[in-house]
mmCIF entry with sequence, helices, sheets and N, C-alpha, C, O atoms, coordinates in Angstrom:
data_MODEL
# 
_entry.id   MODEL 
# 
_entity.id                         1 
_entity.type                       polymer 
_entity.pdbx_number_of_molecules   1 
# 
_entity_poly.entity_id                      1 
_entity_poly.type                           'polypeptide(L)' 
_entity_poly.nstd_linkage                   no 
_entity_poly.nstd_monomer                   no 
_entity_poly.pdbx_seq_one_letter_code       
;(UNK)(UNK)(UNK)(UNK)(UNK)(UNK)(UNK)(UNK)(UNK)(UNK)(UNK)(UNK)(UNK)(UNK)(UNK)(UNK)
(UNK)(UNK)(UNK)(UNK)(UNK)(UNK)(UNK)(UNK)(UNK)(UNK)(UNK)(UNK)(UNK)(UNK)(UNK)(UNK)
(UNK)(UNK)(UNK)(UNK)(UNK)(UNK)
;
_entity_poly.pdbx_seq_one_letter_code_can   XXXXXXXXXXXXXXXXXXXXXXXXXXXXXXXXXXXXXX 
_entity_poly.pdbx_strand_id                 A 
# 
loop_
_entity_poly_seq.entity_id 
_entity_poly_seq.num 
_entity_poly_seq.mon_id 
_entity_poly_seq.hetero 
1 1  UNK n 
1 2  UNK n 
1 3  UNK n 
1 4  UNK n 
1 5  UNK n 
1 6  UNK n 
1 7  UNK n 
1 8  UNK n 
1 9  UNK n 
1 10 UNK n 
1 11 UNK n 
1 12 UNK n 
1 13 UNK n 
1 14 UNK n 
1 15 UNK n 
1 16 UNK n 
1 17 UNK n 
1 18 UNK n 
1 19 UNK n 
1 20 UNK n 
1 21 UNK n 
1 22 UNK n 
1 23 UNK n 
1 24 UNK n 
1 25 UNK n 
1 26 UNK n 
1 27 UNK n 
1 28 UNK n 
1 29 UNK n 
1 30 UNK n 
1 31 UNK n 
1 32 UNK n 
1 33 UNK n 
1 34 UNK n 
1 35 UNK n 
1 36 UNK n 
1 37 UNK n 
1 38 UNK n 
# 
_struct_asym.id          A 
_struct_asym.entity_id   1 
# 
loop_
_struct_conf.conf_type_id 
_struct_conf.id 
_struct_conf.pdbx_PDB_helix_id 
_struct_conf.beg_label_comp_id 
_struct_conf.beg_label_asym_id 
_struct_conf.beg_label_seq_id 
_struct_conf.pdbx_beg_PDB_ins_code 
_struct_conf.end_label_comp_id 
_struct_conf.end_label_asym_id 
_struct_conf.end_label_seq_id 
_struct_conf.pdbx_end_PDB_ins_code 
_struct_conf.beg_auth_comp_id 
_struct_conf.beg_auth_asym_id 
_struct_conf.beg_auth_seq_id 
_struct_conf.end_auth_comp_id 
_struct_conf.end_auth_asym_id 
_struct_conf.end_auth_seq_id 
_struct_conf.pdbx_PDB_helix_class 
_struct_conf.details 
_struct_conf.pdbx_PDB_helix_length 
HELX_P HELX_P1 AA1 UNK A 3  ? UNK A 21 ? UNK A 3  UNK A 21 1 ? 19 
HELX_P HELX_P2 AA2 UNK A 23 ? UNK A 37 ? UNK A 23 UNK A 37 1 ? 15 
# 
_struct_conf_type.id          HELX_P 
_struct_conf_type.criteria    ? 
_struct_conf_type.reference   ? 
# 
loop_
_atom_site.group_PDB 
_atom_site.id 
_atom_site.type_symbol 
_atom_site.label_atom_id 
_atom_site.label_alt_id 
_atom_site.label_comp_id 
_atom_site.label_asym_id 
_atom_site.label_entity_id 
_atom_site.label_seq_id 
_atom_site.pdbx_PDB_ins_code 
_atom_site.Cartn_x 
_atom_site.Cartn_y 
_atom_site.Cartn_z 
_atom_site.occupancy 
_atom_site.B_iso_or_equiv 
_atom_site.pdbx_formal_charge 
_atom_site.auth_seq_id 
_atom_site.auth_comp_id 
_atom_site.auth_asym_id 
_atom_site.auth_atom_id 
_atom_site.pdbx_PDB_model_num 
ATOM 1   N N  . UNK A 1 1  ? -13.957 -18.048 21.521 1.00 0.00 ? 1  UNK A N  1 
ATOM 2   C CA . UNK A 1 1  ? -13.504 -16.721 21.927 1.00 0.00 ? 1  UNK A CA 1 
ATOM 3   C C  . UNK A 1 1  ? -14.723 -15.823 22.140 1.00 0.00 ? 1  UNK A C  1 
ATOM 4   O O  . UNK A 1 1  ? -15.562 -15.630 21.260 1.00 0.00 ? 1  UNK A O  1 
ATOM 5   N N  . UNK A 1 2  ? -14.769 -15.287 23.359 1.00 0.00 ? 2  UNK A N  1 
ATOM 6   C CA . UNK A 1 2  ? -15.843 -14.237 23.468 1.00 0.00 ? 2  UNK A CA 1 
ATOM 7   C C  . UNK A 1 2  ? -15.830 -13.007 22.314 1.00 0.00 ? 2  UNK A C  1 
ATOM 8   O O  . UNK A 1 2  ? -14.945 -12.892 21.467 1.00 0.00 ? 2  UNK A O  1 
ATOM 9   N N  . UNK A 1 3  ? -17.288 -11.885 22.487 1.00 0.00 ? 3  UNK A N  1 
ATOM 10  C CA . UNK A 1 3  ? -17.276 -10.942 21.967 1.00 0.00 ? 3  UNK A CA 1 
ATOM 11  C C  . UNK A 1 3  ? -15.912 -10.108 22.590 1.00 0.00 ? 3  UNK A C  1 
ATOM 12  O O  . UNK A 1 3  ? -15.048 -9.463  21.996 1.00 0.00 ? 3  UNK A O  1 
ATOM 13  N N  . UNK A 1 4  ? -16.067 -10.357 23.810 1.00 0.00 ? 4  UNK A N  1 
ATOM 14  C CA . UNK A 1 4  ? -15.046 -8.952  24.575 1.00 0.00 ? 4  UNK A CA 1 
ATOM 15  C C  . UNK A 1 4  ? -13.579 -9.554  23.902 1.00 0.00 ? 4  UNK A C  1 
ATOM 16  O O  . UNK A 1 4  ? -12.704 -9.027  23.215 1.00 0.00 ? 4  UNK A O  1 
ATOM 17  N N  . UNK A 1 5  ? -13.729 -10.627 24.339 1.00 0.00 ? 5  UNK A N  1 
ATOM 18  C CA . UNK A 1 5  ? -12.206 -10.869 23.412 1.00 0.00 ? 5  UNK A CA 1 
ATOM 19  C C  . UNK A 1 5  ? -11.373 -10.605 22.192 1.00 0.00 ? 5  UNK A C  1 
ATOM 20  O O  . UNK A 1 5  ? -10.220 -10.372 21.830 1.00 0.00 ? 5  UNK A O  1 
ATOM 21  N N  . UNK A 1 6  ? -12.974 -10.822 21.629 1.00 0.00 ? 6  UNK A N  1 
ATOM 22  C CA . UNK A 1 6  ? -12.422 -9.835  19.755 1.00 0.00 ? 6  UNK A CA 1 
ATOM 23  C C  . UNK A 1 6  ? -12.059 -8.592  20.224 1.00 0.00 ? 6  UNK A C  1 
ATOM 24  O O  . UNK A 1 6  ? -10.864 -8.306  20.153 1.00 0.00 ? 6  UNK A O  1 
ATOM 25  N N  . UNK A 1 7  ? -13.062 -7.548  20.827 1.00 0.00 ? 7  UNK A N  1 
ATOM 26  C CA . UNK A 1 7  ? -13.205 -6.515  20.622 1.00 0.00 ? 7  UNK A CA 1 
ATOM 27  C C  . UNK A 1 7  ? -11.690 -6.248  21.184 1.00 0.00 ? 7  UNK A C  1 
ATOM 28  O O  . UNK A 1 7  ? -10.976 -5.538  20.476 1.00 0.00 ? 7  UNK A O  1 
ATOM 29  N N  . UNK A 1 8  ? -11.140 -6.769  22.420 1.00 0.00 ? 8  UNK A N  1 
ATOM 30  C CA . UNK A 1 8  ? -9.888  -6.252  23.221 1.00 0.00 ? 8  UNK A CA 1 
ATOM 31  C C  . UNK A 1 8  ? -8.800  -6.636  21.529 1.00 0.00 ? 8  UNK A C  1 
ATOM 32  O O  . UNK A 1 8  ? -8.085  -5.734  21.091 1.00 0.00 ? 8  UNK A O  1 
ATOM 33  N N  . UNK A 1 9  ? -8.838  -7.532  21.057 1.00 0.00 ? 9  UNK A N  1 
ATOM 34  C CA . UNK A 1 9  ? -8.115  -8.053  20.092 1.00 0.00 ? 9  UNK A CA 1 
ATOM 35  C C  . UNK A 1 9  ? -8.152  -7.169  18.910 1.00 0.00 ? 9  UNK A C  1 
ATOM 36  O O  . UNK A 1 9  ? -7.114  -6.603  18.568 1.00 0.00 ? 9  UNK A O  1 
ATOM 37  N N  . UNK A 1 10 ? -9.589  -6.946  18.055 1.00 0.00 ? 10 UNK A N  1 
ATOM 38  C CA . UNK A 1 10 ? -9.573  -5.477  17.368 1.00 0.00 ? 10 UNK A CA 1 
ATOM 39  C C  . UNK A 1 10 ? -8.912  -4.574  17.615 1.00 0.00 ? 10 UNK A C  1 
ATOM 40  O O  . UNK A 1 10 ? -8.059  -4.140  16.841 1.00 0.00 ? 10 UNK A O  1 
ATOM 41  N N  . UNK A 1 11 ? -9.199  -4.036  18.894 1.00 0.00 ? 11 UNK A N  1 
ATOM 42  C CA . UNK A 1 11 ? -8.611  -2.671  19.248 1.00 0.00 ? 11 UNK A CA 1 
ATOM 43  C C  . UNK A 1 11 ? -7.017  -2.439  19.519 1.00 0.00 ? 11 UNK A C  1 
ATOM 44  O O  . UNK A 1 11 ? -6.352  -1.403  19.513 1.00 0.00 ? 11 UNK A O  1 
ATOM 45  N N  . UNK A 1 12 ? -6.686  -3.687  19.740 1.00 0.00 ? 12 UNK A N  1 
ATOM 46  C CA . UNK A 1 12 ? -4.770  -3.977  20.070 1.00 0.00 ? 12 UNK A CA 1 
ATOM 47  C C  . UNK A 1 12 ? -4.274  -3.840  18.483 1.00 0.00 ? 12 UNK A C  1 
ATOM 48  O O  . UNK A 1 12 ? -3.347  -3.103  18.148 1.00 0.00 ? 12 UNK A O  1 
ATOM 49  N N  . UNK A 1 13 ? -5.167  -4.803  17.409 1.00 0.00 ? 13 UNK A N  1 
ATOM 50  C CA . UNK A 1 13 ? -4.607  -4.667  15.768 1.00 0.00 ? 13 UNK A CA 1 
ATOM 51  C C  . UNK A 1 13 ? -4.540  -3.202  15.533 1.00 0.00 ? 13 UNK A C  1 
ATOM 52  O O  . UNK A 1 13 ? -3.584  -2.597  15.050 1.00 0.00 ? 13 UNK A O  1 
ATOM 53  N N  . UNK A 1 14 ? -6.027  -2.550  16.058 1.00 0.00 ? 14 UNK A N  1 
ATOM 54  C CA . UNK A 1 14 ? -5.576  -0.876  15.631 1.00 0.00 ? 14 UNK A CA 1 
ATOM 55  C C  . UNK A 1 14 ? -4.426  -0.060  15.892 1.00 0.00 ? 14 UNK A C  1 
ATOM 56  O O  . UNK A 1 14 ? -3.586  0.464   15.160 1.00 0.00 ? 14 UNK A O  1 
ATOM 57  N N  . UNK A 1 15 ? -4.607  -0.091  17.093 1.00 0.00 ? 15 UNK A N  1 
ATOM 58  C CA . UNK A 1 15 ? -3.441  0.660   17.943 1.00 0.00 ? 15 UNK A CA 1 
ATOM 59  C C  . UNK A 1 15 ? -1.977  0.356   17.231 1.00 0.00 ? 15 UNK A C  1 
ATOM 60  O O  . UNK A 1 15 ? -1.056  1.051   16.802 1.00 0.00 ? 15 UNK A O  1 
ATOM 61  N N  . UNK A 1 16 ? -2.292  -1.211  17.348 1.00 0.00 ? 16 UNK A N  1 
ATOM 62  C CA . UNK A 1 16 ? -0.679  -1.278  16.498 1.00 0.00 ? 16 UNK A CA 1 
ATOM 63  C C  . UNK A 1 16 ? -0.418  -0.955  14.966 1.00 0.00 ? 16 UNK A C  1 
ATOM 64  O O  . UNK A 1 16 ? 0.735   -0.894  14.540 1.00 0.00 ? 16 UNK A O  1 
ATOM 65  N N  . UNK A 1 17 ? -1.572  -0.740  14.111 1.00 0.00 ? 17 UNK A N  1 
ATOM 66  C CA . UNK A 1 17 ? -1.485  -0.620  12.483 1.00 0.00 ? 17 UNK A CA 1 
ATOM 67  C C  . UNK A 1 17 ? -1.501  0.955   12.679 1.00 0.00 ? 17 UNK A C  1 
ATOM 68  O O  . UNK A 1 17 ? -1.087  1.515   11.664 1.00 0.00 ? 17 UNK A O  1 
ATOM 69  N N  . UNK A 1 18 ? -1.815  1.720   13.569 1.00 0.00 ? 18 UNK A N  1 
ATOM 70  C CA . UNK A 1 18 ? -1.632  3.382   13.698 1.00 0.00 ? 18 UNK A CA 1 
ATOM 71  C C  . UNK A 1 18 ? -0.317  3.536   14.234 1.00 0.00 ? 18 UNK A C  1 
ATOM 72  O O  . UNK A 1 18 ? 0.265   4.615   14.122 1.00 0.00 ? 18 UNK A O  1 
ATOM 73  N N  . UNK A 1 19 ? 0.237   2.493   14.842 1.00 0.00 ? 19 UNK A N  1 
ATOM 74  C CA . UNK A 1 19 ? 1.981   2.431   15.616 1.00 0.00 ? 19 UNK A CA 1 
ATOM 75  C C  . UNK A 1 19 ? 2.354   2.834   14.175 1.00 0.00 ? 19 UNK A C  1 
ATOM 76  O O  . UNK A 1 19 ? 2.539   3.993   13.803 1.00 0.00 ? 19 UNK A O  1 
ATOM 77  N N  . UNK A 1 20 ? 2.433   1.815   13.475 1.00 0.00 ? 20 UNK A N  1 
ATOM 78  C CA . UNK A 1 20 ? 3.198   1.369   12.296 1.00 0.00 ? 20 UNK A CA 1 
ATOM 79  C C  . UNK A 1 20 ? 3.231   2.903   11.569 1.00 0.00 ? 20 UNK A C  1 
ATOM 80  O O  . UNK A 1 20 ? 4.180   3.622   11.256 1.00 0.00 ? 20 UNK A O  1 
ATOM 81  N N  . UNK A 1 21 ? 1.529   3.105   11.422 1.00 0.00 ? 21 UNK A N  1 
ATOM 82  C CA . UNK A 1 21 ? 1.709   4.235   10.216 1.00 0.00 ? 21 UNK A CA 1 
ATOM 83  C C  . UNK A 1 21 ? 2.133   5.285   10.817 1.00 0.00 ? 21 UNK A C  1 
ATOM 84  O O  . UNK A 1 21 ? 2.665   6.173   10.149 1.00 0.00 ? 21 UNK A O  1 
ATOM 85  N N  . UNK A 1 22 ? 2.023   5.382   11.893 1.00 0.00 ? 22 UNK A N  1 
ATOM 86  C CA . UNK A 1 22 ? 2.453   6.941   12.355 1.00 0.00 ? 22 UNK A CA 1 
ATOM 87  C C  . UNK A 1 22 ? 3.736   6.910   13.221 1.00 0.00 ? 22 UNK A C  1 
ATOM 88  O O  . UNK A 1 22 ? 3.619   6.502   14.376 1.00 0.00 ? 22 UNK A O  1 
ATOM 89  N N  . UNK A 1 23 ? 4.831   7.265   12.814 1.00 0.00 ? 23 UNK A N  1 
ATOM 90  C CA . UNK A 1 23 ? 6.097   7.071   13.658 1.00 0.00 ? 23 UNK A CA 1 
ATOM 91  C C  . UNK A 1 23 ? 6.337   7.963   15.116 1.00 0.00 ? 23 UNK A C  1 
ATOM 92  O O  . UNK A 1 23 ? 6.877   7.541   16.139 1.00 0.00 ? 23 UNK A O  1 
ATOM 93  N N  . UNK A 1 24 ? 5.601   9.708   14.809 1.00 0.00 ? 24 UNK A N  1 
ATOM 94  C CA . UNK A 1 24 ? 5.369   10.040  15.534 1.00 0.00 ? 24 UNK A CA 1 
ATOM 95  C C  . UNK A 1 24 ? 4.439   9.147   16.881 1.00 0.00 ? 24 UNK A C  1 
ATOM 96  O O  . UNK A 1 24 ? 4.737   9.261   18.070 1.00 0.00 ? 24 UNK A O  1 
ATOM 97  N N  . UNK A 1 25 ? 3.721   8.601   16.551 1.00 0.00 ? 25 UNK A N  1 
ATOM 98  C CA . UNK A 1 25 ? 2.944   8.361   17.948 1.00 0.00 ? 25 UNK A CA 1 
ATOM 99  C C  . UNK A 1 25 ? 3.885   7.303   18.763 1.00 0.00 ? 25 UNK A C  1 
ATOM 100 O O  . UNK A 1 25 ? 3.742   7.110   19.970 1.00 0.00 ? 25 UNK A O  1 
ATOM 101 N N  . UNK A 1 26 ? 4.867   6.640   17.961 1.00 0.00 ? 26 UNK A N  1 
ATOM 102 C CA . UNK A 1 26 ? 5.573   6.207   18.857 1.00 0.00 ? 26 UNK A CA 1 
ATOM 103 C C  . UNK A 1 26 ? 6.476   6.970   20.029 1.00 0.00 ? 26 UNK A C  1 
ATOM 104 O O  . UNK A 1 26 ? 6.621   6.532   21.170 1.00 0.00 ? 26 UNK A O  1 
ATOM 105 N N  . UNK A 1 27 ? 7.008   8.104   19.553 1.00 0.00 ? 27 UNK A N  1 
ATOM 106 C CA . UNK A 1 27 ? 7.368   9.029   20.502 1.00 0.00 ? 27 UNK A CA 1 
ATOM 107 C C  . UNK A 1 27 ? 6.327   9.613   21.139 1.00 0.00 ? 27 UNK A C  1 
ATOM 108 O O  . UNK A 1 27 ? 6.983   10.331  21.894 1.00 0.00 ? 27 UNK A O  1 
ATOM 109 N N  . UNK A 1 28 ? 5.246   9.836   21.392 1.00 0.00 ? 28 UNK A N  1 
ATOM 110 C CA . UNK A 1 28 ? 4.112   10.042  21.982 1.00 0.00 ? 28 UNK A CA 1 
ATOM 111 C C  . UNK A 1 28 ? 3.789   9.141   23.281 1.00 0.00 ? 28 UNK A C  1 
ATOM 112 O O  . UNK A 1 28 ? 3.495   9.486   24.426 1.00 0.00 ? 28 UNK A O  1 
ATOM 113 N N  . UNK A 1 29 ? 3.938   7.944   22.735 1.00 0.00 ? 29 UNK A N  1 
ATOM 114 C CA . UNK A 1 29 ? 3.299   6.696   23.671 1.00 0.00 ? 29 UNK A CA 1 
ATOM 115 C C  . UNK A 1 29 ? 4.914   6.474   24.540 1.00 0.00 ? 29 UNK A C  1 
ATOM 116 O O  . UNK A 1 29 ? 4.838   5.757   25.539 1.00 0.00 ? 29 UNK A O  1 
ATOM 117 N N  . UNK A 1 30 ? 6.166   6.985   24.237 1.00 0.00 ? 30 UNK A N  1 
ATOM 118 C CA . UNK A 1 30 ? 7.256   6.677   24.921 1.00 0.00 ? 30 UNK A CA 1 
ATOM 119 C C  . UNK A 1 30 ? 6.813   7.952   25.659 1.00 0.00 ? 30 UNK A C  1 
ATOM 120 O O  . UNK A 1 30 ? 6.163   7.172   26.356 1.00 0.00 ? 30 UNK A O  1 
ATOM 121 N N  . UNK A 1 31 ? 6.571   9.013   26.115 1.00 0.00 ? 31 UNK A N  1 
ATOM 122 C CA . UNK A 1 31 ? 6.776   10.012  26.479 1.00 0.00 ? 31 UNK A CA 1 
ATOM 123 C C  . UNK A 1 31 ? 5.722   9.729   28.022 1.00 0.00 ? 31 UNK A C  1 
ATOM 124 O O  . UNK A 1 31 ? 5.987   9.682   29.223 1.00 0.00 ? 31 UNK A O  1 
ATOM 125 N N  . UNK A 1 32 ? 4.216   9.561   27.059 1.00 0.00 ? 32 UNK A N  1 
ATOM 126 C CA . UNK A 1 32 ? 3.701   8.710   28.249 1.00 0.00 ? 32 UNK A CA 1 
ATOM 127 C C  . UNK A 1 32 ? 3.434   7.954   29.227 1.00 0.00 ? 32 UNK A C  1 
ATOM 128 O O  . UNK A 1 32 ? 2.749   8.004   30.248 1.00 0.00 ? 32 UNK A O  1 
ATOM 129 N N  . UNK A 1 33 ? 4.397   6.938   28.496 1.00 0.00 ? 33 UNK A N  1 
ATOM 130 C CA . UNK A 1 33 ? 4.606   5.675   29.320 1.00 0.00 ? 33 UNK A CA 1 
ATOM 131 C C  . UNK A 1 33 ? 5.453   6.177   30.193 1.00 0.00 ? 33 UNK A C  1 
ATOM 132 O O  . UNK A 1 33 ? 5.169   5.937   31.367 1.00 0.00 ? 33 UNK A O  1 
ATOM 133 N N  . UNK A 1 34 ? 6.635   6.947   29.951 1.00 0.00 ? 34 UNK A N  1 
ATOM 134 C CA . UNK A 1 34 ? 7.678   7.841   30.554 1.00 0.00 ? 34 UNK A CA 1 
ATOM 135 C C  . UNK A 1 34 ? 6.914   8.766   31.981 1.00 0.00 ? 34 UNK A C  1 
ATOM 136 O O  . UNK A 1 34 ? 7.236   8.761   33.169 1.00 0.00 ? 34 UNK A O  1 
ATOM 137 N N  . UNK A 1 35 ? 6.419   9.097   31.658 1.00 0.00 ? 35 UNK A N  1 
ATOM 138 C CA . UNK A 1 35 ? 5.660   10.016  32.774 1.00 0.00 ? 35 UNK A CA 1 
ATOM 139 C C  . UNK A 1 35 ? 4.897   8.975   33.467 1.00 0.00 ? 35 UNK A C  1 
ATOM 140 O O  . UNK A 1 35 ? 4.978   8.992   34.696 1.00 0.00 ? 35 UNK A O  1 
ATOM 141 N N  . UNK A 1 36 ? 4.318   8.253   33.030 1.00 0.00 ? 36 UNK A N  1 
ATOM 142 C CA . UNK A 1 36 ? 3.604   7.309   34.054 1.00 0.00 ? 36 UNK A CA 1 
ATOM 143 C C  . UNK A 1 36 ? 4.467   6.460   34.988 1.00 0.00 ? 36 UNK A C  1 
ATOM 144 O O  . UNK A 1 36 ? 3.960   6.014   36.017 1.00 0.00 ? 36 UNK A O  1 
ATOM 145 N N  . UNK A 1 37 ? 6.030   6.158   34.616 1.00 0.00 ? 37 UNK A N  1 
ATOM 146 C CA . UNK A 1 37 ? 6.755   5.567   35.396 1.00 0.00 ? 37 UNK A CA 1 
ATOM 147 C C  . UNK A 1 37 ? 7.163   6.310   36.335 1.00 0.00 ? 37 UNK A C  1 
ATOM 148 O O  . UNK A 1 37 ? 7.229   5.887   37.490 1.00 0.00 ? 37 UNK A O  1 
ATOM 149 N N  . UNK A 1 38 ? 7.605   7.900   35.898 1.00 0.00 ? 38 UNK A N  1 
ATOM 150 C CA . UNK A 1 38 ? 8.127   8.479   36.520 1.00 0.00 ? 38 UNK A CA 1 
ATOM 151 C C  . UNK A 1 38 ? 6.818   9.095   37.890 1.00 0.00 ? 38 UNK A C  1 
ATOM 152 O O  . UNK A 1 38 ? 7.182   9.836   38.803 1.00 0.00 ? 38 UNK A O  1 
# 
């Protein structure tokens, strides 16, 4: 596995262990994703 590969892989564990702890940012990241479709 490359460096870049960890690093993309690190940064996906974060994102998702800050999902978890923060419930708010899940409505955050729906809102976004929301506007970006729209």
């Amino acid at each position: 596995m490359s460096h870049r590969d960890f690093m993309a892989l690190f940064l996906w564990l974060s994102l998702l262990t800050w999902l978890m702890h923060d419930r708010m940012a899940w409505l955050e990241l729906w809102l976004i994703w929301d506007k970006g479709i729209l």
